[in-house]
Every structure is written in structure tokens, then in C-alpha cells.
N, C-alpha and C positions, 0 to 999 in steps of 0.2 A: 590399564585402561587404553583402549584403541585410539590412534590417534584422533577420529573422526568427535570420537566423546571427549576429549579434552579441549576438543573446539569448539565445544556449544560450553563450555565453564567459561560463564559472561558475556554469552551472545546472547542476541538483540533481534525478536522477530518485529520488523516493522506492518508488517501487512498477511493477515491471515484473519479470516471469515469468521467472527462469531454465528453461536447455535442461538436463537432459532436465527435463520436469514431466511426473506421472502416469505414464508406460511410456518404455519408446526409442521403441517405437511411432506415437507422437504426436510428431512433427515439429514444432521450432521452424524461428524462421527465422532466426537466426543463436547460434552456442552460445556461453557468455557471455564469453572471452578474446577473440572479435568484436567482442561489444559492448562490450567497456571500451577494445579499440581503436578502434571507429567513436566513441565515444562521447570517447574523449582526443581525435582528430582534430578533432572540433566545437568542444574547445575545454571542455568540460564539466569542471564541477567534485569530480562524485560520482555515485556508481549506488548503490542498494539493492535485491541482488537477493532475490526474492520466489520460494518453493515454495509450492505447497499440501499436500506429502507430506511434504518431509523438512527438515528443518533446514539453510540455506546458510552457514553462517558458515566452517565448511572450505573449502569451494568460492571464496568470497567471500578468502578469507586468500593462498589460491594463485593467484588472478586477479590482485591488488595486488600481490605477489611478481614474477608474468610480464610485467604490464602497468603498469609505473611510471609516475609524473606523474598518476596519478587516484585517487580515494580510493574503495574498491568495500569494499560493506559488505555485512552478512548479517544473517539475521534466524529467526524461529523463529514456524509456524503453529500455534496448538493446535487442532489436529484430532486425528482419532481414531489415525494411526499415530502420533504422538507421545505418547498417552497422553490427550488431550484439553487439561484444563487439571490441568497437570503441570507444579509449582515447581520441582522436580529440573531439568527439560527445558530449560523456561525461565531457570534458576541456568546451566547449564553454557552455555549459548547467550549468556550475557552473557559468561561468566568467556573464552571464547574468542573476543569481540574482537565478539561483534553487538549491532546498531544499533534492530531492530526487535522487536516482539514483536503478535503478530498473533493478534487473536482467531479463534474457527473462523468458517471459512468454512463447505465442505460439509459440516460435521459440526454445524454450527450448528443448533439447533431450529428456528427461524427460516426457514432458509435450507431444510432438507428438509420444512419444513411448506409453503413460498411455490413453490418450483420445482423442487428437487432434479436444477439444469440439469448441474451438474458432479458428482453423484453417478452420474446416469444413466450421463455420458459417461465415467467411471471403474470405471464394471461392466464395460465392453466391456474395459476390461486387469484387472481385476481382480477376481479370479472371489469372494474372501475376504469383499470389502465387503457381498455380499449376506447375511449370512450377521450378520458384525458389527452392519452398518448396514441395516437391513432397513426402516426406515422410520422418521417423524417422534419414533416414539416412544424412539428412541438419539440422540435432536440431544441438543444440550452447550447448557446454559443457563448463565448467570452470576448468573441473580437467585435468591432465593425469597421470596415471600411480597413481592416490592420491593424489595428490602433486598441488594446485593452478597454472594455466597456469600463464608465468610472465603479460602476458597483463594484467588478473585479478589483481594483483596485482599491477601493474599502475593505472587502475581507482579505486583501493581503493584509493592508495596515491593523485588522484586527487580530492575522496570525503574528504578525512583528510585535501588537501589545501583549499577546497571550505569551508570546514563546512557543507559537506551536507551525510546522511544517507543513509545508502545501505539495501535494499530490499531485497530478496532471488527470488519474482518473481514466476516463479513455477520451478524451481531448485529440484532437489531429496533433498530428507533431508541429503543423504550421502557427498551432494555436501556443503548444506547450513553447515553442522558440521565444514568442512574444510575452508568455507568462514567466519562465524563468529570469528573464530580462529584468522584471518589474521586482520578484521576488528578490533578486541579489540587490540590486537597490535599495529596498527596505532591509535589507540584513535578513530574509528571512530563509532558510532552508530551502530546496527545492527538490521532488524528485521523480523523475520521468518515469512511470509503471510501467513496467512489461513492455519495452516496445520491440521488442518482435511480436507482439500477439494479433490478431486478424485486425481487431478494432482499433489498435494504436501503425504497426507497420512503419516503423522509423529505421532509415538504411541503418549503418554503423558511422559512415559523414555523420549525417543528423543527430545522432546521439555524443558523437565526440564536438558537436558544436553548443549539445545543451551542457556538456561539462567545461565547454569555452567559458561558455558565459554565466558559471559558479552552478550548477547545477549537477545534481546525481546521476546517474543511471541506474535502474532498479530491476535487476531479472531477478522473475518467479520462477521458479522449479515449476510449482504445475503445469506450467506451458508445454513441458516435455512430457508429462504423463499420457498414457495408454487415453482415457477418458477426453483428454483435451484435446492438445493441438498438436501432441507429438512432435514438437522442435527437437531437432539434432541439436544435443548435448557441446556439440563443437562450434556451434554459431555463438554459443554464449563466452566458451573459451574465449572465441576469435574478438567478440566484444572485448572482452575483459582486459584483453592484452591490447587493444588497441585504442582504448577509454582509457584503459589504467589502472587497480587497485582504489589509488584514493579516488577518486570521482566514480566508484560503482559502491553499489549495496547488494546483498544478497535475501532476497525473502521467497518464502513460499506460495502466498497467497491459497493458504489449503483450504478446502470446504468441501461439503459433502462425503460418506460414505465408503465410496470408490479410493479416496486418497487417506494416508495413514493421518492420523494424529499433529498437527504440526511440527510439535518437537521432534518428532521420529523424521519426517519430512526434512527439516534441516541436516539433521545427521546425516541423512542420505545423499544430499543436496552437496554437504563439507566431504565425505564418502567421495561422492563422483566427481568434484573436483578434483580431491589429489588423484585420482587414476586417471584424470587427465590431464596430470602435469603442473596443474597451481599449487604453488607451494603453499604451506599452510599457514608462512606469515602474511600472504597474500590473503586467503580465505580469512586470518582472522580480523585481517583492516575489514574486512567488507561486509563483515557478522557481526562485527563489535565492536571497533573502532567509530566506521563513518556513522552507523547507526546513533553509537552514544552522542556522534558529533552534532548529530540532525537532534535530536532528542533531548541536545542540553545537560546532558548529564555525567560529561566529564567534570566536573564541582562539586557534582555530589557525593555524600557516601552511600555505595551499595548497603541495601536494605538485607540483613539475614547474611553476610559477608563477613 
């Protein structure tokens, strides 16, 4: 077995796109009782699947049911179908068994002030959003004046009761500084997505200060893909050594067609690591280690293990 395959035996994808996202319309490439069995085949420890529309924690409940020996968790985005940032939302998404709680993305101020890449591409299914979300001035912020809105702070205290981990989403980095703050506070997990991607843009400073202050750092693979944003491979190196092992995570965030399967994703993710020098007790702190750490499930026993 290739070194790169012996590195996903008990890794942990925290963030990759369930099928359907956005319409039926939009094609994934494989729908997610696929992926929990491509993904148990590897040998993999856990999935956390990821919507930008809808809550997966049902979806997530009945995949673990079909697909025994893996632990397939769910999570809840506050964007604008869910209400945005909505305690109710976020209360019942814990009480029904999810792992994640994920700031807005496309509904993000932030994120429809810098690109508005996945609003655009969600007009074409959905005729309502222009109408709702007509522009920067409906994004969802979490600060005012600097200072955490209290609702923010309710559904942290609802991820601290659930035991479940807070996202940043596509958040400005200015925002996620002040939310990781509140998050290590409560004891609760934290962790910064993708920030080299267009809509987040956090230097490598700002990323070693959200690990200051108890928080992850989270590079996607896809950000390098042909499809996306095509990041040099070496920016995330230069991360990783300069954040650190423990205070990074490694995930995918795969979706759509164009990109393989997640679990092939990873592999190739652990793959292009060690050809660029990360050794692979370093890759596997960052796949299964801090993952199980965010996740709570160094106490437990592996399921089909």
C-alpha cells in the first residue's frame, strides 16, 4: 500500500460538499451514500458533509444507518435559507446528532461585497435570491461596532452545549479574529476555511494569530484545482510550516463534477504533500489527529475498527 493510502486509514474529512447542493441541476460527482462507501473503502475514519442551502444532519443520520463502519456527520450553514444567523436553526441541528456549524458563506457581507462567486452561480437556479439577496447590502455580519453581535454569541454557546465546531464560512478574517476569540472562551473548537481563497484572503500573520488565539487553520485542496482558483501548492507548504502541524487541518471541500470523489481528493491532497516535503507524521496530525480533536472523538471507539 502507497504511502499516500495508508494516510487516509483513519482520516477525517471535515468539510466536502454534499449532492444535491444548490438545484438537482448542478451535478455532483458522486451522491453522498458513494462517498461514505468510497470513503469506508480507504479505510477513512469520518466525513462531515457540508450544504450551503440546507441543513445535513438528516441526510448525514441516514447515510451512517446505510453505510456502517464510518462515522458521517452533518452540519448546519447560516445563510440566508436557514434564516441566517438563527439560534433555533442552529439548537435543532445540534439536538439531531450535527458536528458543524458554519458561518455564512454566500450570504456573508464579506463574501457578496469581495465576489459574489456563488451567489451569481445560484441565480441561475434560483430565481427568489435576486430579489432577497440583491446585493452587498443583505450579507450577514457577526460584528458591530467590533464587538461579537449577542446572537453570535448564543450559537456559540449552543455549539459548546452540542459539542459541535464553528466554521468561520467566508467571514472577513477581521470578523473570524473576533469569533475565534469568543469560541476558545467557551471551549468551543474553531476553524478558519480556506483562507487564501478570494472571499476569505487572510495573510499567513493573520492566520498564525487565529492559531494564537486557540484556533485552526483549514486549507482546501480545491483551491488549487484547474476549475478554481489554482493556489500554488507552496503557499499552503509555506502556511503549514509557519502555523504549524497542530494548529492546521487539511480538507478538500470537493464538489461538483470537474473534481474527483473526495476520498480520491484527499489522497492526492496527502500525495502532494509528501512531494513537497511534509512528512507524513505531519500530514497525519492534520487529517486525523486535529480533525478527531475538533470532532471530539478521541474517547470514542472507531466504528467498524
Amino acid at each position: 500500500m502507497d504511502i499516500e493510502d495508508q494516510l487516509l486509514q483513519g482520516a477525517i474529512e471535515l468539510h466536502a460538499h454534499a449532492y444535491p447542493e444548490f438545484s438537482l441541476r448542478m451535478r455532483g460527482r458522486v451522491h453522498e451514500i458513494e462517498w461514505a462507501q468510497l470513503a469506508r473503502a480507504a479505510g477513512m475514519r469520518a466525513i462531515v458533509m457540508k450544504s450551503q442551502v440546507f441543513p445535513t444532519v438528516e441526510r448525514a443520520n441516514l447515510v451512517r444507518r446505510v453505510v456502517e463502519g464510518i462515522e458521517v456527520f452533518g452540519g448546519i450553514t447560516l445563510n440566508h435559507p436557514v434564516g441566517g444567523l438563527n439560534p433555533l436553526a442552529a439548537e435543532v441541528a445540534g439536538e439531531l446528532g450535527g458536528k458543524a456549524i458554519w458561518m455564512p458563506t454566500w450570504s456573508s457581507k464579506n463574501d457578496l461585497s469581495e465576489s459574489q462567486f456563488y451567489l451569481n452561480r445560484m441565480k441561475a437556479y434560483i430565481r427568489t435570491l435576486s430579489q432577497i439577496v440583491p446585493g452587498p447590502e443583505a450579507g450577514i455580519e457577526i460584528v458591530d461596532g467590533g464587538k461579537l453581535k449577542p446572537v453570535v454569541k448564543e450559537i456559540v454557546q449552543i455549539a459548546r452545549d452540542h459539542k459541535m465546531y464553528v466554521s468561520s464560512g467566508h467571514l472577513s478574517i477581521q470578523e473570524s479574529l473576533v469569533l475565534v476569540e469568543e469560541c476558545t472562551k467557551e471551549g468551543v473548537p474553531f476553524t478558519l476555511a480556506h483562507p487564501f481563497s478570494r472571499s476569505v484572503g487572510a495573510s499567513i500573520e493573520e492566520q498564525k494569530e487565529v492559531a494564537k488565539r486557540g484556533g485552526y487553520v483549514e486549507h482546501c485542496f480545491i483551491t488549487t484545482m484547474p476549475m478554481h482558483q489554482r493556489l500554488e501548492l507552496s503557499r499552503i507548504v509555506e502556511a503549514i510550516q509557519e502555523v504549524g502541524p497542530s494548529r492546521t487541518v487539511l480538507t478538500t471541500d470537493a464538489i461538483q463534477t470537474w473534481n474527483p470523489p473526495p476520498p480520491e481528493l484527499m489522497r492526492m491532497y496527502g500525495a502532494s504533500r509528501l512531494q513537497l516535503n511534509i512528512e507524513k507524521e505531519a500530514i497525519r496530525k492534520m487529517i486525523q489527529e486535529n480533525p478527531s480533536k475538533i470532532l471530539g472523538l478521541d474517547d470514542q471507539p472507531r466504528e467498524g475498527r
